[in-house]
N, C-alpha and C positions, 0 to 999 in steps of 0.2 A: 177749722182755720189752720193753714200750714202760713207756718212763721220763722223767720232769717233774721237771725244777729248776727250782725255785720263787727264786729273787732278788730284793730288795727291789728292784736296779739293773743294768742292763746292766754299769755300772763294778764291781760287787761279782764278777760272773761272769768276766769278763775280768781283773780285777784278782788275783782270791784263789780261783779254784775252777778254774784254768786242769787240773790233774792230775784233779782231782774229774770234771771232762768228761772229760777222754780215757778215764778208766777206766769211766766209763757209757757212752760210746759201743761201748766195745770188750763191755761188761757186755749192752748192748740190742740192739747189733747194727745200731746207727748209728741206731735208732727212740728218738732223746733231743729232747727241747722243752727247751730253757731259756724261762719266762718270768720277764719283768720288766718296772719300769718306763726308760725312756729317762733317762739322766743328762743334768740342762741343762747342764752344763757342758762336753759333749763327744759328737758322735755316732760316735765313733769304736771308740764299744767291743760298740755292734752291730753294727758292720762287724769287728770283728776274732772274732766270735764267727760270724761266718757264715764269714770265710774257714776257721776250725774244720772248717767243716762240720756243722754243728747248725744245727735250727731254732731259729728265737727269735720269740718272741711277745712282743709289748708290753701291759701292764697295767698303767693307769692308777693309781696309790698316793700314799695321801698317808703320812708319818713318824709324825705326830701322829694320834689319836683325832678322827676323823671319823665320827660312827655312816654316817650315809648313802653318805656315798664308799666306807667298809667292809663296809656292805652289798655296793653295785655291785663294790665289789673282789674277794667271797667269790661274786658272781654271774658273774664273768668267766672266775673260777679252772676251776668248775665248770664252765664252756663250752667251756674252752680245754682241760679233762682228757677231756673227753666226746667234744671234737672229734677228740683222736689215739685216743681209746682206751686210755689208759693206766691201767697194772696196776701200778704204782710211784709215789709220789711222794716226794717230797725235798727239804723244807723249810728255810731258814735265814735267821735274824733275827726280829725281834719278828714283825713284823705277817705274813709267811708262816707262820712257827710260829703262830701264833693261827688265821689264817680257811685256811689251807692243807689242815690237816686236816678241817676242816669241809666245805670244797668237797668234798673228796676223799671223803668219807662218802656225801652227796649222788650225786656220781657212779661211784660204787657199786667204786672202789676199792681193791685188795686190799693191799698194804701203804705206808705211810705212817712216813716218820721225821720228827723236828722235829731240828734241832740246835740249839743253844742256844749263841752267841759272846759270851756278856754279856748280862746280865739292864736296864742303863740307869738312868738318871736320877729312875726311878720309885721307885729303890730304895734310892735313898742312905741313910744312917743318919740324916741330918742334913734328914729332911723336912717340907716344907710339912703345912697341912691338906691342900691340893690336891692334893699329891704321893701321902701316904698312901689319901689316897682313890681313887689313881689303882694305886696298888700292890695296892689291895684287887680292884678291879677286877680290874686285868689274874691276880691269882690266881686268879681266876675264871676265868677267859678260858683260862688257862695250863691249869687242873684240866679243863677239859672238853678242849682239844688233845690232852693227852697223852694222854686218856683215847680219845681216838680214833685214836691215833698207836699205829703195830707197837711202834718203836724210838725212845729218844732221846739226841743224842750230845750231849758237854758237853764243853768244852776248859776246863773252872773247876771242878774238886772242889768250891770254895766253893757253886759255883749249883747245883753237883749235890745237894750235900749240904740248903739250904736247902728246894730241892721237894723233895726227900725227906723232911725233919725235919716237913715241912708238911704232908705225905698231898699232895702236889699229882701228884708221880708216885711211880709202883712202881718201888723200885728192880729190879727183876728186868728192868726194860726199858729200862735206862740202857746204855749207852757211856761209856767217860772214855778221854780220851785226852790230850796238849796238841796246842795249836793249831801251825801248820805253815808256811813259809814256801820256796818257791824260791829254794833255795839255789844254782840255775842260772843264772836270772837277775839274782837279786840278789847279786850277786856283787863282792869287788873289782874294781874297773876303774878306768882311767889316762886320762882325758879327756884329747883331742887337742889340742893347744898351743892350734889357731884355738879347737876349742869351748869350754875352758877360760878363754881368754881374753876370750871374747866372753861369757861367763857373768861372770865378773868384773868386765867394763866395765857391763853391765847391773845388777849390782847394788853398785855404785861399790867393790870388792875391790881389797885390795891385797895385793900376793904375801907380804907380812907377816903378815896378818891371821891368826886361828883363828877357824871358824866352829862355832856349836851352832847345829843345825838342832831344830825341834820340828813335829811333823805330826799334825792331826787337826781336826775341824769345832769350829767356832769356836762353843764354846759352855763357859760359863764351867767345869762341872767336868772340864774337859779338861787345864786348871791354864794356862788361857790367862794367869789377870792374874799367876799365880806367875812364870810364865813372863819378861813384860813387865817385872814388879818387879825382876827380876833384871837385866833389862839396866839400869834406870835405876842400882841399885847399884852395877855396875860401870862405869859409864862414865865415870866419870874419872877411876881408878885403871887400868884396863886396856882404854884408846882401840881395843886391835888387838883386842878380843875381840868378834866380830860374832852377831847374834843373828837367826836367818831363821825366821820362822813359815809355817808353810804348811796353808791349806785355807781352804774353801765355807765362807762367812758361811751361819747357822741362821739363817733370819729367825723364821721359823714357830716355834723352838725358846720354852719359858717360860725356858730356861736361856740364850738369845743371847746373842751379847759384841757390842753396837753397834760399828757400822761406825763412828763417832765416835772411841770411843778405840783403835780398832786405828787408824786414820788418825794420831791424836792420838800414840802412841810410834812411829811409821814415821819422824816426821818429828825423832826426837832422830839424835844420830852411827852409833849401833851397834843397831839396829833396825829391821827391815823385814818385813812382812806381808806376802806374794806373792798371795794369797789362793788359787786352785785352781790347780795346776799338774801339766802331764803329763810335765815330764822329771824326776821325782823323783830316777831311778838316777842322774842327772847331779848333781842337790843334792847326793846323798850323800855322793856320790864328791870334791866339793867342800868337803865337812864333813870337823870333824875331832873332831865329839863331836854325840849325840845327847841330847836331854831329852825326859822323858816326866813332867812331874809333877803325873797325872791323878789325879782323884779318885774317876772314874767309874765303873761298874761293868763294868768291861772283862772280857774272854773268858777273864781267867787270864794271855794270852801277846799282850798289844800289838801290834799290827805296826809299830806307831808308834815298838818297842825292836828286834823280831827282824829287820825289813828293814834297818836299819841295821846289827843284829851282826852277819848275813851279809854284808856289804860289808865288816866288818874294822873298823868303828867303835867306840869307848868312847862305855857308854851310864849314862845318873841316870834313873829311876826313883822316883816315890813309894813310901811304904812304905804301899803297903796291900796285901791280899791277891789283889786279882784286878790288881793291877799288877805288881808286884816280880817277880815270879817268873824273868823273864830274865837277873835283874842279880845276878849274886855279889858282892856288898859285898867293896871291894879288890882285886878279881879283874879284872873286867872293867868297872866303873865302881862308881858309888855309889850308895846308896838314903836318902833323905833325906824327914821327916817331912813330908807331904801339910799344901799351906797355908801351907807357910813358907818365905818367898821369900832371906830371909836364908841359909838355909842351903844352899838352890838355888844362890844366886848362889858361896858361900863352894865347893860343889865344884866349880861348872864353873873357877872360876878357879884350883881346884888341879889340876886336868886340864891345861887348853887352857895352863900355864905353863910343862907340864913336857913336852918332850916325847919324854920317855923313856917316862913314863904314856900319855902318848895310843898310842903303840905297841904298851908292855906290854896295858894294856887292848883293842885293838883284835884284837890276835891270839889272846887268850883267845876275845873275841867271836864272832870270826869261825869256831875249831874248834867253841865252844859251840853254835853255830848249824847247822851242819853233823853236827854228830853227835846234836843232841836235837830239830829241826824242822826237818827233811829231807822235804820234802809227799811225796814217792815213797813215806818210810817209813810216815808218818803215815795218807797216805790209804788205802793199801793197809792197813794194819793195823784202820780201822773199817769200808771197803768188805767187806772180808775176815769181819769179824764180824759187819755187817749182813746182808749176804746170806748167811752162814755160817748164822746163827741161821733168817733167815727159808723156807732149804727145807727146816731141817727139822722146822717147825711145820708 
């Protein structure tokens, strides 16, 4: 069996589909392609996808609706399926779910999944004319994929259920599962006095301090300015409580957060904006609470909430539905109403005060995470049903 993972980014492949490979290469017989495009931020994650031992192909992708680049995109797909000969393919995220399967038809194909990690910004409740027009589209877009697609997996009941309610897909060709995290990697860990220390000087830390770490592209329904507002509330009431934002300014994005006012709160006491960073497991390990208080139309299961449970941290969450889902209100952190910075601010500083909470809450976390997004359990259990179903169709 020769088999194509499709990745919108070399960092998506090495970052989150690390077990997804191994168990296709072991599934193909080492005849696996990942393509994708190069992340600017780092070429380090094509190199760690070839020490794998997998091929990797680069393909050019823009985020955003580009007809012409989307054409050439679904024209590349096609070349690069045609060139191994593959009889698999394995789609994940907007724009491979969409022209993935299409290439794939073209080059004549035999089965073809989409998975679906979050439906995006297209889809908010709260949308533009722009946006809506853009939603109408991509259901378009969406209705003919799936319609060409074997299988499709969903880590979101929510997004399952909505192509479904919509005729967009059959359910008789879904998957649902939750999303999955390396609970090996991401793991407790005790930074080394120098590294610890030298991460502290860098980000001007004192062995006082409690930090809330928040990760993800800078773009406003990420709950970036919630995020922001919250420190400017607490900072002079609680000087030792620090606030660390982390990721890739969206320039391209209609949702951006200008590079102005992330500059503009770096520069108050208890906030700072790293923008892309590779030693995340290091941040974490440093933190002593995670915040997620997005609004976006996430996968169901954040990594933004589950990489930090798995390290043993207390995490906040917005209460929406394709957020919440990691966080037991009182258990393991709090869920707090989307867009409202006041009461962001009001849990982190009932957390980071107490820290008998930061404990209680971390060690919930961290068994939470280990016993319900375990990627060994996860992946094998839709690997297992994708290929279960498709030999004996």
């Amino acid at each position: 069996m020769k088999i194509a993972l499709v990745v919108p980014l070399d960092f998506t492949a090495a970052l989150c589909c690390e077990e997804w490979i191994k168990d296709l290469k072991i599934r193909s017989n080492d005849e696996l392609v990942v393509i994708g495009e190069h992340d600017a931020n780092s070429k380090e994650y094509a190199e760690t996808l070839k020490g794998w031992g997998v091929n990797f192909e680069r393909v050019s992708m823009t985020r955003h609706i580009n007809p012409w680049r989307d054409i050439m995109y679904t024209i590349s797909l096609y070349r690069i399926f045609s060139k191994y000969n593959v009889d698999t393919v394995l789609n994940t995220c907007t724009k491979p779910n969409i022209y993935g399967p299409i290439a794939a038809k073209f080059a004549g194909v035999k089965c073809v999944q989409t998975s679906v990690w979050g439906r995006g910004t297209a889809y908010l409740d709260e949308a533009t004319v722009s946006r809506k027009l853009l939603k109408s589209v991509l259901d378009v877009l969406y209705r003919l994929s799936f319609s060409l697609s074997t299988y499709t997996w969903f880590t979101n009941r929510n997004d399952m259920e909505y192509f479904i309610n919509k005729g967009i897909v059959d359910s008789k060709k879904t998957i649902l599962t939750r999303n999955y995290i390396d609970v090996e990697k991401y793991s407790p860990r005790v930074l080394t006095t120098e590294k610890k220390q030298n991460l502290m000087n860098e980000l001007g830390l004192l062995e006082s301090d409690k930090v809330v770490i928040s990760s993800g592209r800078m773009i406003w329904p990420k709950g970036v300015r919630e995020f922001a507002e919250a420190a400017v509330i607490l900072e002079e009431e609680y000087p030792y409580i620090k606030f660390l934002l982390i990721g890739a300014e969206e320039p391209t994005s209609p949702d951006t957060v200008p590079v102005e006012y992330l500059q503009k709160h770096s520069n108050s006491t208890n906030f700072k904006w790293l923008g892309f960073r590779t030693d995340m497991l290091d941040l974490y390990a440093l933190s002593d609470l995670a915040a997620l208080p997005s609004y976006y139309r996430e996968g169901g299961y954040p990594r933004g909430l589950t990489e930090p449970m798995a390290m043993g941290k207390a995490v906040i969450a917005a209460d929406t539905p394709d957020c919440r889902s990691p966080v037991e209100d009182g258990k393991n952190g709090y869920i707090v109403q989307p867009k409202n910075s006041v009461e962001l601010a009001k849990r982190i500083s009932t957390i980071l005060s107490d820290d008998t909470l930061i404990s209680k809450f971390g060690a919930y976390s961290l068994n939470k995470a280990r016993t319900e997004y375990d990627e060994r359990v996860v992946i094998k259990e839709m690997t297992d049903e994708f290929f279960g179903r498709i030999s004996t169709n």
